[in-house]
C-alpha positions as CSV (number, residue, x, y, z in Angstrom):
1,X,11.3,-10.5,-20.5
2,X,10.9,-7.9,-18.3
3,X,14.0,-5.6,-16.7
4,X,14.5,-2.8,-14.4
5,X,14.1,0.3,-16.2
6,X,14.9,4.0,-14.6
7,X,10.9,5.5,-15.1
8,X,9.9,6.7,-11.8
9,X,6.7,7.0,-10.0
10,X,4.9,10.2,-9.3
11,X,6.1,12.4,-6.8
12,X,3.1,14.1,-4.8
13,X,3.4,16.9,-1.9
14,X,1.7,16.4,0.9
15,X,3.2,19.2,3.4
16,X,1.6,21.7,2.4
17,X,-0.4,23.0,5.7
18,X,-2.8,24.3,3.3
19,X,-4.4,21.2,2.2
20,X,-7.5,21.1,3.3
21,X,-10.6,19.7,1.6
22,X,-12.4,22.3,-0.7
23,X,-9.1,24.6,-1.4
24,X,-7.3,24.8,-4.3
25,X,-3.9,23.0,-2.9
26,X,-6.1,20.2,-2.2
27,X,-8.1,19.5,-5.6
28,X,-4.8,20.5,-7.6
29,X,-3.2,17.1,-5.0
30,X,-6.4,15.5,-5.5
31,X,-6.1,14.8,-9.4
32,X,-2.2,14.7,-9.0
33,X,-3.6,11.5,-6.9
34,X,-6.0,10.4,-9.0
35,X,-3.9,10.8,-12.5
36,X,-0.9,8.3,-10.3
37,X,-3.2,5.8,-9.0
38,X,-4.7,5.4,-12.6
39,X,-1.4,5.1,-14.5
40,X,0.6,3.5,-11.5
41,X,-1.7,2.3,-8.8
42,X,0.8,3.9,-6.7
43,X,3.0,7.1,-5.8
44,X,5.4,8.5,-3.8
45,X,3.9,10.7,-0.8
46,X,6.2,13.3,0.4
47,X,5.4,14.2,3.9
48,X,7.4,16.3,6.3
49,X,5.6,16.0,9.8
50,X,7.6,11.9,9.6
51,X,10.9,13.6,9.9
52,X,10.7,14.1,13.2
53,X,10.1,10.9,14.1
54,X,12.7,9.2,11.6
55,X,15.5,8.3,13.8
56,X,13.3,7.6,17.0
57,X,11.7,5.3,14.4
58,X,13.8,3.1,12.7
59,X,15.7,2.9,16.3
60,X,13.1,1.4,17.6
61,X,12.5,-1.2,14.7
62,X,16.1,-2.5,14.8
63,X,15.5,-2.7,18.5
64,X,12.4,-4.8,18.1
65,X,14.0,-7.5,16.0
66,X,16.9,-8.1,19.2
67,X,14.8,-7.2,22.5
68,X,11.8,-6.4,24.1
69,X,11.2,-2.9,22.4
70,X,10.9,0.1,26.2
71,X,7.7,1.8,26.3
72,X,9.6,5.0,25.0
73,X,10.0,3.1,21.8
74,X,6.3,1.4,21.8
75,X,5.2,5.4,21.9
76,X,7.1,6.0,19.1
77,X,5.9,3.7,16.7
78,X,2.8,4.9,18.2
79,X,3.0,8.1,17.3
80,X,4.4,7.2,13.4
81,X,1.0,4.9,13.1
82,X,-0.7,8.2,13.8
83,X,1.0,10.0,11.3
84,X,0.3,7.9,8.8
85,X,-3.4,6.8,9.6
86,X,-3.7,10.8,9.2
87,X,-2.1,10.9,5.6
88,X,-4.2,7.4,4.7
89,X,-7.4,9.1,5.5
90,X,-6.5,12.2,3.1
91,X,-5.2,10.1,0.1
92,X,-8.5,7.9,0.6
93,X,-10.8,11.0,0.9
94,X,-9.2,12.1,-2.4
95,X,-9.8,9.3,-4.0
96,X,-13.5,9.2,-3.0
97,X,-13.7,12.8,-3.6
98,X,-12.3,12.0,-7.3
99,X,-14.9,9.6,-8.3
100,X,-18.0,11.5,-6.7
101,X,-18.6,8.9,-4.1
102,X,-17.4,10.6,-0.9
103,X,-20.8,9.8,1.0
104,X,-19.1,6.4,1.7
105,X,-16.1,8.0,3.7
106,X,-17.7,7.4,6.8
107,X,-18.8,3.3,6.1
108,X,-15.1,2.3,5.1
109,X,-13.3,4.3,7.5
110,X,-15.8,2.8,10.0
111,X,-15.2,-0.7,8.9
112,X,-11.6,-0.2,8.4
113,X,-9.0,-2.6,10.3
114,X,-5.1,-0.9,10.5
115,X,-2.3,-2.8,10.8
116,X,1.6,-1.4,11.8
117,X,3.8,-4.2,10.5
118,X,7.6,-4.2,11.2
119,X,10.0,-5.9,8.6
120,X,13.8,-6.6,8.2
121,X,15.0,-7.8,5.1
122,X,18.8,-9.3,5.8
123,X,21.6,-8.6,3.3
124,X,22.0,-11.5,1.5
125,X,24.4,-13.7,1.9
126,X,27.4,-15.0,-1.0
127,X,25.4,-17.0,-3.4
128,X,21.8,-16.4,-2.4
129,X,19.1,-15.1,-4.6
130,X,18.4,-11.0,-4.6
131,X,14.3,-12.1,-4.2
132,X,14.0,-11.0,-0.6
133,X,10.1,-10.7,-1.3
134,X,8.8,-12.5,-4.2
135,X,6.3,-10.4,-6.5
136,X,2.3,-10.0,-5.0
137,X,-0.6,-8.0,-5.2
138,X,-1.3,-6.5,-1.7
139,X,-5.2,-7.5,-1.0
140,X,-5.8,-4.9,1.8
141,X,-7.2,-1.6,0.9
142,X,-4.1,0.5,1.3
143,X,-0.7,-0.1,1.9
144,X,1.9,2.7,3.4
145,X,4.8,2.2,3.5
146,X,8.3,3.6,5.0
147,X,11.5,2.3,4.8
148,X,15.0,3.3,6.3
149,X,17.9,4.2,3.6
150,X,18.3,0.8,1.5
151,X,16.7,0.7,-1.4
152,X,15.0,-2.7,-2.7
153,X,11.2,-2.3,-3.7
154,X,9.8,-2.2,-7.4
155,X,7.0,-2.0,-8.5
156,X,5.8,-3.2,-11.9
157,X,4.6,-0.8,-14.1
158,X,1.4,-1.7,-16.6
159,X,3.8,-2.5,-19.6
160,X,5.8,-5.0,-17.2
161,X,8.7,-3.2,-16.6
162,X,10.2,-2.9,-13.0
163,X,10.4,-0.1,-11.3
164,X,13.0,0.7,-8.4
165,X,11.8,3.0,-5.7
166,X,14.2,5.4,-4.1
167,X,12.2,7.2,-1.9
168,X,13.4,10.3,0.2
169,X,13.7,10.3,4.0
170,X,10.4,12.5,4.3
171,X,8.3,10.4,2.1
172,X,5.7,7.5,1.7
173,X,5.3,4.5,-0.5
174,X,1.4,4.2,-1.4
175,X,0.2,1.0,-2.8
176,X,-3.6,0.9,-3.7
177,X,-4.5,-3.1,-2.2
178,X,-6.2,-5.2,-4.3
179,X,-9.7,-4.6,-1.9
180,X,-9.9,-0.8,-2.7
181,X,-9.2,-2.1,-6.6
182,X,-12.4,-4.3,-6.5
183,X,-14.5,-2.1,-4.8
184,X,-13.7,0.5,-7.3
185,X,-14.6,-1.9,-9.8
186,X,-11.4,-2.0,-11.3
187,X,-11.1,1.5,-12.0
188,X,-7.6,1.9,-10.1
189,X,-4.8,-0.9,-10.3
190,X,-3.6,-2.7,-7.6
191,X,0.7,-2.4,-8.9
192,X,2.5,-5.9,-8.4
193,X,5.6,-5.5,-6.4
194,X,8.6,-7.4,-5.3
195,X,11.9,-6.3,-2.8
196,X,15.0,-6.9,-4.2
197,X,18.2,-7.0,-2.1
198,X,21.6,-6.6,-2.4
199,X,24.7,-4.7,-0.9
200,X,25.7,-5.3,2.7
201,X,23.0,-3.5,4.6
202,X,19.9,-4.9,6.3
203,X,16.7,-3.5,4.9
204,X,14.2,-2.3,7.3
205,X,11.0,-1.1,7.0
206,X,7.1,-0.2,8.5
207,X,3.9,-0.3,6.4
208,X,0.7,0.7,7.9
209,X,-1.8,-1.7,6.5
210,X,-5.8,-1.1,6.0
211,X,-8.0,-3.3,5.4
212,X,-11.7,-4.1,6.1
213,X,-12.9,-5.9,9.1
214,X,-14.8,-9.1,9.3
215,X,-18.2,-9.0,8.2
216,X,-18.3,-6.0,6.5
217,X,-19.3,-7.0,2.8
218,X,-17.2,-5.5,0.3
219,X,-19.5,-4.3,-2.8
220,X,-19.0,-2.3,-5.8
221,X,-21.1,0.6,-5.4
222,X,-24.2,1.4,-7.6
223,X,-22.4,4.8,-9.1
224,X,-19.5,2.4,-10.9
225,X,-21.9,0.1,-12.8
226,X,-23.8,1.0,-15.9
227,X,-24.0,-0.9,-19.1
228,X,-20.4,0.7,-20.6
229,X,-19.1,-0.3,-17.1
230,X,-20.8,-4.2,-15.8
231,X,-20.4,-5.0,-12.3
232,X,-16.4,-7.2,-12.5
233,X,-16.6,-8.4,-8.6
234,X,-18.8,-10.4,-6.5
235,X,-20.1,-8.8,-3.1
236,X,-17.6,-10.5,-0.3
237,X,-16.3,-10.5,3.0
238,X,-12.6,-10.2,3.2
239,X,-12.1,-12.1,6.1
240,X,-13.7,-15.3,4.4
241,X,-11.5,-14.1,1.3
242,X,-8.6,-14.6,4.0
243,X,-9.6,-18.2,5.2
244,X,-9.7,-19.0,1.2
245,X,-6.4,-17.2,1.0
246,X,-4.7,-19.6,3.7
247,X,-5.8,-23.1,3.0
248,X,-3.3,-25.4,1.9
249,X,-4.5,-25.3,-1.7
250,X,-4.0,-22.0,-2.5
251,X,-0.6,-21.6,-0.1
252,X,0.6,-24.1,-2.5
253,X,-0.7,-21.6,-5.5
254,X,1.0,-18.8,-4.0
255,X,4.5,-20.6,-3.6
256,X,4.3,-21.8,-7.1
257,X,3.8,-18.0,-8.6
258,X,0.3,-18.1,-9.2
259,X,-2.3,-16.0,-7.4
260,X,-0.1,-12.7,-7.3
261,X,-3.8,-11.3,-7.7
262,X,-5.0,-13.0,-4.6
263,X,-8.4,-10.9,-4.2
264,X,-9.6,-10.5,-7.6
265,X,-8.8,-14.6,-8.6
266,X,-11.6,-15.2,-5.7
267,X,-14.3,-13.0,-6.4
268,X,-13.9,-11.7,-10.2
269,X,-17.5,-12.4,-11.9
C-alpha cells in the first residue's frame, strides 16, 4: 500500500531576467525541465513577478465564492492569467526545444484553449473523509497551478508513493496533462494527483488550464515514431475525447476509481 513519503519534487528557477531562449540560463532551465517532467511529470516553478499580485489575488478568490467579484478584482485575476500564460509558454517552449520539435510551437500555441479556474476546498468537517479531490490524471495539455497557504496536493510518484506539495508563496505547481503526454508519445508522464485536507483552514486555489480547442486533431508527430519507438496513440480530437469523457457510462467509471487515465484509456493503440 502506498503512503505519504517526505521526497520532494524539483525545484526550478524561473526569475531569472536572463532567461531567454538561446542563453545559457535558459538551456541549463531547459534540461532542469526536461530531467523533472521525465522523472516526475511535474515540478515546482519558482516565479517572482506572482508576488505582487499574491494578496490582490487570493482576495479576490475568497471574494468570488461570497459576491459578485468588482471589476478591480476581475483585473486582477486578469493580470495573474497573464502571468501565468507567460511562464506556460516558456515551460512548453522548453519542452519543444528539448525534444527537437520546436517548429510546432506556433500550431499548438495557436490551437491552444486557456482556462482560469477558481477552487475552494472547505475544511472538513468532524468525521468526514480527508479526500477533498479524489486522485486523476489531468487530460489537458498543461496544468498551473497556485494555491494560497494550506497545503493539501500530492502527487504520486512513479513507484506509487505520495507526495505532499508545499509550495512557496512565489511559486507554481506544473502538471504535464495527459494531452501533451499522448502527443509526446508517452515520453513525459502525466503524474496522478489527489488534494487532501485537514486542519481548520479553507483551501483555495487557481490553475490556469490549456488545452486544445475543438477540431484541432491531436497527433503524435512523425520525429517520436521509429521502430524502437511505435506510434502508442490514435490521432483525436479532444473535444470528441470530452463528449466520451462525460456520458453516463464513463461518469459512472470515473466515480468508481477507474479511468484516472481518462485520455490515454480512449485513444491508446
Amino acid at each position: 500500500m502506498s503512503s505519504t513519503t517526505p521526497a520532494m519534487v524539483p525545484v526550478i528557477d524561473f526569475s531569472n531576467q536572463n532567461l531567454k531562449p538561446g542563453s545559457p540560463e535558459w538551456d541549463l532551465v531547459k534540461s532542469q525541465v526536461r530531467e523533472a517532467l521525465g522523472e516526475y511529470g511535474c515540478f515546482e516553478a519558482l516565479f517572482d513577478p506572482i508576488l505582487e499580485l499574491r494578496k490582490a489575488v487570493f482576495a479576490a478568490l475568497q471574494e468570488a465564492f461570497d459576491l459578485p467579484l468588482q471589476t478591480k478584482k476581475l483585473k486582477t485575476l486578469a493580470s495573474f492569467t497573464q502571468l501565468a500564460s507567460e511562464l506556460q509558454k516558456k515551460i512548453l517552449e522548453m519542452i519543444l526545444e528539448s525534444f527537437g520539435l520546436e517548429k510546432y510551437m506556433d500550431e499548438l500555441i495557436d490551437s491552444a484553449s486557456y482556462q482560469l479556474r477558481v477552487m475552494k476546498y472547505e475544511k472538513p468537517k468532524p468525521n468526514d473523509s480527508t479526500h477533498a479531490l479524489a486522485a486523476h490524471c489531468d487530460s489537458n495539455t498543461m496544468s498551473l497551478l497556485y494555491q494560497n497557504e494550506v497545503n493539501g496536493l500530492q502527487i504520486q510518484s512513479k513507484d506509487g508513493e505520495w507526495i505532499n506539495m508545499k509550495p512557496s508563496p512565489n511559486s507554481f505547481i506544473v502538471l504535464i496533462g495527459e494531452s501533451l503526454s499522448v502527443w509526446l508519445n508517452g515520453r513525459l508522464p502525466s503524474p496522478p494527483h489527489r488534494v487532501m485536507m485537514k486542519g481548520n483552514e479553507d483551501r483555495y486555489s487557481l490553475g490556469l488550464f490549456t488545452r486544445p480547442r475543438g477540431g484541432y486533431i491531436v497527433k503524435v508527430p512523425n520525429e517520436l515514431v521509429d521502430d524502437n519507438n511505435p506510434i502508442l496513440f490514435k490521432p483525436h480530437d479532444y473535444e470528441e475525447f470530452l463528449k466520451f469523457y462525460y456520458s453516463e457510462i464513463t461518469q459512472a467509471a470515473v466515480k468508481s476509481g477507474g479511468y484516472i487515465a481518462k485520455l490515454k484509456a480512449y485513444c491508446s493503440v
